[in-house]
PAZAPA-4460 file (N, C-alpha, C; in steps of 0.05 Angstrom, whole numbers, plus 32768, in hexadecimal, padded with zeros to 4 digits):
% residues 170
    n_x    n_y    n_z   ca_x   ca_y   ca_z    c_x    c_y    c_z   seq   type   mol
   80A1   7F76   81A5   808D   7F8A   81AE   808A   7F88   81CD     1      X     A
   808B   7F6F   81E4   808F   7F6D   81F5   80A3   7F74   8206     2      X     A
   80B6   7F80   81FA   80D0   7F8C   8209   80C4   7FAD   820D     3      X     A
   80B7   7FB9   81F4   80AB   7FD1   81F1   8094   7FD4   8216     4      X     A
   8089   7FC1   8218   8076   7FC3   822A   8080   7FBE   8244     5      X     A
   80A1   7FB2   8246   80AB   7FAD   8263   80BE   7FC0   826A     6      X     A
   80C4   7FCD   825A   80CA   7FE3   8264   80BA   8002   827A     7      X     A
   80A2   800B   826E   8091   8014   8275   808D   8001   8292     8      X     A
   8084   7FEF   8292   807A   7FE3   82A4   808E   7FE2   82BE     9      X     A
   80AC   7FD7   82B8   80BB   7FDC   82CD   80C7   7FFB   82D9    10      X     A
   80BF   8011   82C0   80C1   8024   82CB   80B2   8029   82DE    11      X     A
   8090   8028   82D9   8076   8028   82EE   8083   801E   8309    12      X     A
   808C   8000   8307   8091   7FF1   8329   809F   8002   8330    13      X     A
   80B3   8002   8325   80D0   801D   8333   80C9   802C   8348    14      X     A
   80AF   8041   8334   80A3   805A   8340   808B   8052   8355    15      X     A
   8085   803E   8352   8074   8036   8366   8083   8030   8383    16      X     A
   808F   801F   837C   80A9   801E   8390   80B0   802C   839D    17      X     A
   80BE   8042   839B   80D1   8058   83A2   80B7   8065   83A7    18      X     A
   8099   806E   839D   808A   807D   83B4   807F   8068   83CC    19      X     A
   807C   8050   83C7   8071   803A   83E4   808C   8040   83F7    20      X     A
   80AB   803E   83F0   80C4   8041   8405   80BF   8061   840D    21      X     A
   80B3   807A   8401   80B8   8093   8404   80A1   8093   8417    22      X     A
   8086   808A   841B   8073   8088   842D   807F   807C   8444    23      X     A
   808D   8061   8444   808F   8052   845C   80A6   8062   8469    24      X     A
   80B1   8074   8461   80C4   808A   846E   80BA   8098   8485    25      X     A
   809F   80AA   847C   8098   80B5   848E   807F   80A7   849F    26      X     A
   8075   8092   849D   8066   8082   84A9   806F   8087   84CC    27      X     A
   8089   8080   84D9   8080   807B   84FB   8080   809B   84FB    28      X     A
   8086   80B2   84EF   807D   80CF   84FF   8064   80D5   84FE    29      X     A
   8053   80CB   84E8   8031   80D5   84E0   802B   80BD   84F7    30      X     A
   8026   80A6   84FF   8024   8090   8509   8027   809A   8520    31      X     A
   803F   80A9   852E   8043   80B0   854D   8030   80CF   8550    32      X     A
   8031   80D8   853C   8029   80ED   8546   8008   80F7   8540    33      X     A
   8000   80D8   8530   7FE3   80CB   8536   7FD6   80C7   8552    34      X     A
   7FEE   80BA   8569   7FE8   80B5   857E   7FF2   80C9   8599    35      X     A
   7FEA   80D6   8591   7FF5   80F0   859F   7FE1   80F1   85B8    36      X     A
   7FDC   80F4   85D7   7FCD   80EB   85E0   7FBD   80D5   85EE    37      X     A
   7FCD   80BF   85E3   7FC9   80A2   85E6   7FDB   8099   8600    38      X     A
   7FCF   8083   8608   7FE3   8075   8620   7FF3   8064   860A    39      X     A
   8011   8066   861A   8020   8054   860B   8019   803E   8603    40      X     A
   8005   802E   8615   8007   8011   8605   7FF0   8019   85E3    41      X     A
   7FED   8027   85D6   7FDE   802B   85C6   7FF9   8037   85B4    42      X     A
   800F   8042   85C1   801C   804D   85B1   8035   8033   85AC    43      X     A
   8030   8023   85B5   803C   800F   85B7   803F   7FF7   859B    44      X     A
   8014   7FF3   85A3   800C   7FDE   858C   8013   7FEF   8573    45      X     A
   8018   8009   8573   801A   8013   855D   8031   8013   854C    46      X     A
   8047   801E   8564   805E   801E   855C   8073   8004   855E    47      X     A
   8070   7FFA   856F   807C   7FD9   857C   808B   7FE6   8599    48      X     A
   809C   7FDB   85A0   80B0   7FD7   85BE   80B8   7FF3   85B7    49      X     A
   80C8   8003   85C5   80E0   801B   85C2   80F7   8008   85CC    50      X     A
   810B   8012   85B2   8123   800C   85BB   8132   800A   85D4    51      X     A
   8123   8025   85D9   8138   8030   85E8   8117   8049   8600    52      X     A
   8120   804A   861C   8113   8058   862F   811D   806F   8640    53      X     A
   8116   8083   8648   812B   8090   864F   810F   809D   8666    54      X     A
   811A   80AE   867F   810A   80BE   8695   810E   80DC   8686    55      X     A
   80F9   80E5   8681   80FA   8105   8681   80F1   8116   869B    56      X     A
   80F5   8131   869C   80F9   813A   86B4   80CF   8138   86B5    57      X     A
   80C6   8144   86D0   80A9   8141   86CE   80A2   812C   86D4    58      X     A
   80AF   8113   86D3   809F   80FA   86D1   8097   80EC   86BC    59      X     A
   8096   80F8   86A2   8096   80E8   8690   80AD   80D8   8684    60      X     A
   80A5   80C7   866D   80BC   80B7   865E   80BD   80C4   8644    61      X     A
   80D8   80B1   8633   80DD   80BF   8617   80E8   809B   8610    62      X     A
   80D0   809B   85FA   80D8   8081   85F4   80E8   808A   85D3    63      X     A
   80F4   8078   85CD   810D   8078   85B1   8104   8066   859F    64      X     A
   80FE   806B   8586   80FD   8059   8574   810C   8061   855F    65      X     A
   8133   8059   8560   813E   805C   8549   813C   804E   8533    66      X     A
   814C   8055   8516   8151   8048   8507   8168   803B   8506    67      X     A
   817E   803C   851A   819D   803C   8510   8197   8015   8515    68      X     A
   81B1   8012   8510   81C8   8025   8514   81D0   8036   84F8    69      X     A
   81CF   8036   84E6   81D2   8042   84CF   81BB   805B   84C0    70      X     A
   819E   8058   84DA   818E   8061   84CC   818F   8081   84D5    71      X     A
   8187   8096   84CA   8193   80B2   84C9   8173   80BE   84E2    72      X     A
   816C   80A9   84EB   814B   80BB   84FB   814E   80AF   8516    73      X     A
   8145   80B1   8527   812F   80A6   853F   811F   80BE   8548    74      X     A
   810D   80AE   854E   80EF   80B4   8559   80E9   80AF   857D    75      X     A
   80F0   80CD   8581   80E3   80CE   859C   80C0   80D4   85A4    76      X     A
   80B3   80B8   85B8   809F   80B2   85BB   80A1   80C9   85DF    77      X     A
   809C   80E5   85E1   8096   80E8   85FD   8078   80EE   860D    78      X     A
   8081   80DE   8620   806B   80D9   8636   8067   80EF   864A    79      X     A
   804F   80F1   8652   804D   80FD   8664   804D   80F2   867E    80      X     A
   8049   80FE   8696   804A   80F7   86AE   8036   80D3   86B4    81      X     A
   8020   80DF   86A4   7FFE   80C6   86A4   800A   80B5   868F    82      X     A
   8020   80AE   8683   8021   80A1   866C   8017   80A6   8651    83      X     A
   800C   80C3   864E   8006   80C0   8635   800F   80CA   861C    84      X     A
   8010   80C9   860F   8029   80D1   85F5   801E   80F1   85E8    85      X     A
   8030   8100   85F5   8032   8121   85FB   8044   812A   85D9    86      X     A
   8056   811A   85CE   806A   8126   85BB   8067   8109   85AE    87      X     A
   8073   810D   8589   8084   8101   8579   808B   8108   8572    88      X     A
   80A4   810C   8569   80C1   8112   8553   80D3   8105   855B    89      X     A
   80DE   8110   8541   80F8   8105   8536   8110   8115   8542    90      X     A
   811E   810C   854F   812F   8119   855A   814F   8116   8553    91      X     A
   8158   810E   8542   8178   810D   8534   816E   8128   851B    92      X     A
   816E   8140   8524   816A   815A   8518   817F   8165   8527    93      X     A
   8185   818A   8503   8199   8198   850F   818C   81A9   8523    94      X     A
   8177   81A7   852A   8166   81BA   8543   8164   81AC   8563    95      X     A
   815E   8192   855D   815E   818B   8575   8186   818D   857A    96      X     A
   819A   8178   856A   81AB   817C   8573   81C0   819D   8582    97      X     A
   81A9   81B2   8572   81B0   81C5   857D   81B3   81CD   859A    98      X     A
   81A8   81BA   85A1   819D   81C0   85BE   81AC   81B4   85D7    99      X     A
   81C5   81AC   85C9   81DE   819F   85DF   81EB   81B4   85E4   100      X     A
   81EB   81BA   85FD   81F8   81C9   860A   820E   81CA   8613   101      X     A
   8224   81D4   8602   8245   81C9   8603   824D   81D5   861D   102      X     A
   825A   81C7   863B   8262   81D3   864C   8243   81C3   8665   103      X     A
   822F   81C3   8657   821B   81B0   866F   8212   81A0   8661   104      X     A
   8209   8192   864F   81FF   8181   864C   820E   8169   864F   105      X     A
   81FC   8155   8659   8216   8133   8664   820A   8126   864A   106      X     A
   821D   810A   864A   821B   80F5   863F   81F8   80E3   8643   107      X     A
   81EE   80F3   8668   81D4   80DC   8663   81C0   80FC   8652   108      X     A
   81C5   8110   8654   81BD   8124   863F   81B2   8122   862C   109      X     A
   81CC   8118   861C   81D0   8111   85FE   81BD   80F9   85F7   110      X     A
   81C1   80E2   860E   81B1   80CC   8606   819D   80C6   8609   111      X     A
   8194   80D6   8625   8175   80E2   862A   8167   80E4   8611   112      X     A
   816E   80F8   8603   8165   8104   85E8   8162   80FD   85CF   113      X     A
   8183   80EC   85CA   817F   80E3   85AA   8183   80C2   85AC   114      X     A
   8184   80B8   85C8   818C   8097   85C5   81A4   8091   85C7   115      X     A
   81AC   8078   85BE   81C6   8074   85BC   81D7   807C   85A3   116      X     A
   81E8   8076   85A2   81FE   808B   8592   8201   8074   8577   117      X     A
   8201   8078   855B   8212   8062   8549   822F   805A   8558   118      X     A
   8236   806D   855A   8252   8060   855F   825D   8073   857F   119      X     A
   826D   806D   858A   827A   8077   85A1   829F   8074   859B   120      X     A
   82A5   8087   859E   82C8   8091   8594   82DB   8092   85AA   121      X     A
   82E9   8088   85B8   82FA   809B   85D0   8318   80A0   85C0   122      X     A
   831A   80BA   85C1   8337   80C2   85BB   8349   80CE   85CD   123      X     A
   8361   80BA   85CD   8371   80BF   85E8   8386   80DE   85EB   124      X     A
   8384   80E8   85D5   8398   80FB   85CD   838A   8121   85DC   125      X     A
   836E   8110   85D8   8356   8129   85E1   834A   8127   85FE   126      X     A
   8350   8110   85FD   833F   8106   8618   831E   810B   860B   127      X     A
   8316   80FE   85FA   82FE   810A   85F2   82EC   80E4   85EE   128      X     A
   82CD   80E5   85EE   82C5   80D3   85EC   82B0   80E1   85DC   129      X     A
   82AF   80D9   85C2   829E   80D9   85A9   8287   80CF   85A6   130      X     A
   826D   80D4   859D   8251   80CD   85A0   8252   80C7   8580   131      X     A
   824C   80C1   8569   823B   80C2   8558   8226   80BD   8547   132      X     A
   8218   80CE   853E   8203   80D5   853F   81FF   80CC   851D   133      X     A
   81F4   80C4   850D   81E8   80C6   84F4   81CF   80D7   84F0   134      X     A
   81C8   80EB   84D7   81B6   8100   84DA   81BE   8109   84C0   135      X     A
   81A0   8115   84B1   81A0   812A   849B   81A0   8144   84B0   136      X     A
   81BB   8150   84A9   81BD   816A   84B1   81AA   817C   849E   137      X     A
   819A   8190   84B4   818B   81A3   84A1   816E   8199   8494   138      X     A
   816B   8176   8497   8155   816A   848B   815E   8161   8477   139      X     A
   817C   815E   8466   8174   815C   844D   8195   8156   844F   140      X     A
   81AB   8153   8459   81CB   8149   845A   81CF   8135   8468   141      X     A
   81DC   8121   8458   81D9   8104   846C   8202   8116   8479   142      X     A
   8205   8114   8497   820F   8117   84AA   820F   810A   84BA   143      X     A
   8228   8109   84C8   822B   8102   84E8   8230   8117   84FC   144      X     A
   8225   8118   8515   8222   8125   8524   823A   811E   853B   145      X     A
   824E   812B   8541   8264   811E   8558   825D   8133   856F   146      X     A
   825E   8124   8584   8259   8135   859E   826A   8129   85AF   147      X     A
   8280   813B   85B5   829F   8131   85C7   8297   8137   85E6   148      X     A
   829D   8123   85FA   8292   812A   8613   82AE   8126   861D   149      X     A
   82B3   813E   8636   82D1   8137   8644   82C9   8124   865B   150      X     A
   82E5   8120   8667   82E0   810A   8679   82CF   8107   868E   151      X     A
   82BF   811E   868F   82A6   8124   86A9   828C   811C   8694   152      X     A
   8290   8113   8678   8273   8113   8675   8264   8126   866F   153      X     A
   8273   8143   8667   8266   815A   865E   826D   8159   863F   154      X     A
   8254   8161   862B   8260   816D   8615   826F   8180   8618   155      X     A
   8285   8185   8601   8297   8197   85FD   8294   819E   85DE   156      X     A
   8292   818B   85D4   8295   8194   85B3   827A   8184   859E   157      X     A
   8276   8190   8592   825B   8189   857E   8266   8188   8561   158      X     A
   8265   8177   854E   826F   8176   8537   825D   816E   851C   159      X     A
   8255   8178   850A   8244   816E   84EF   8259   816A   84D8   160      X     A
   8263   8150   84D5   826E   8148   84BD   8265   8139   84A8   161      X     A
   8269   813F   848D   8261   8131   8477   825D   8114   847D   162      X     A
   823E   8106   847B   823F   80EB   8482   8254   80DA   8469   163      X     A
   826E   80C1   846F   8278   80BD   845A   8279   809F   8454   164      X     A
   8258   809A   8454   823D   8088   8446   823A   8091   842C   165      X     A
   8233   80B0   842F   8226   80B3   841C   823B   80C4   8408   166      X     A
   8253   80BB   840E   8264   80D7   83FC   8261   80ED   83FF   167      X     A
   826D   80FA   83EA   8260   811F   83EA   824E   8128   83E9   168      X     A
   8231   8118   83F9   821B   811A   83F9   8208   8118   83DF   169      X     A
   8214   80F7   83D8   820D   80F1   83BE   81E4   80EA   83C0   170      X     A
***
């Protein structure tokens, strides 16, 4: 009769489970965009260090809090001119990546924006140097994002391929 009752029961943890991991998902965007307004060091104790810091034009900063190297998000923290936290999002989207401008946008562009790259490619046949990017294309397709820069450091080519982590988008 005790096998009858552990079943039920390990179903319960399961589902408890998988909604406590499905909460802690979106936790740093509700969390950043709690502190919307705030001087960084408040956005700080909240969030911890940024990876990664970057100058935006105006005078403010764009602080980075990825997931990678494998993780499909980062979270841009931007500042305003006074330090205080003006934006949060997530920025490994097919909207923001829309926004590379093949022909001007550079390499500090690209990293301005989304951080550093999972991986970096150079192929000698293209003369091309490869960015990539991990990302649910669309919100909802695990993808990589390739962004080919020629030898000046300009994008030239933008690419969304099947991430192949996840298979045929199993």
């Amino acid at each position: 009769m005790s096998s009858l009752f552990s079943i039920p029961r390990l179903a319960l943890t399961c589902a408890a489970f998988g909604v406590l991991c499905g909460c802690s998902t979106f936790a740093p965007l509700q969390t950043g965009q709690a502190t919307i307004g705030q001087p960084g060091s408040a956005v700080e104790a909240k969030l911890g260090k940024p990876a990664e810091q970057y100058p935006l034009a105006g005078g403010g900063t764009r602080w980075l809090y990825p997931t990678g190297p494998m993780g499909q998000y980062t979270y841009a923290a931007d500042f305003d001119a006074g330090g205080n936290l003006s934006a949060f999002h997530q920025v490994l989207t097919s909207a923001d990546f829309a926004q590379i401008q093949l022909g001007r946008s550079t390499q500090q562009d690209v990293l301005q924006t989304f951080g550093k790259p999972e991986a970096m490619t150079y192929y000698p046949l293209s003369d091309r140097n490869v960015w990539t990017y991990r990302f649910r294309a669309d919100g909802w397709w695990p993808s990589l994002m390739n962004v080919a820069f020629d030898r000046n450091n300009i994008a030239r080519v933008t690419q969304v391929v099947p991430d192949p982590l996840f298979g045929l988008y199993n």
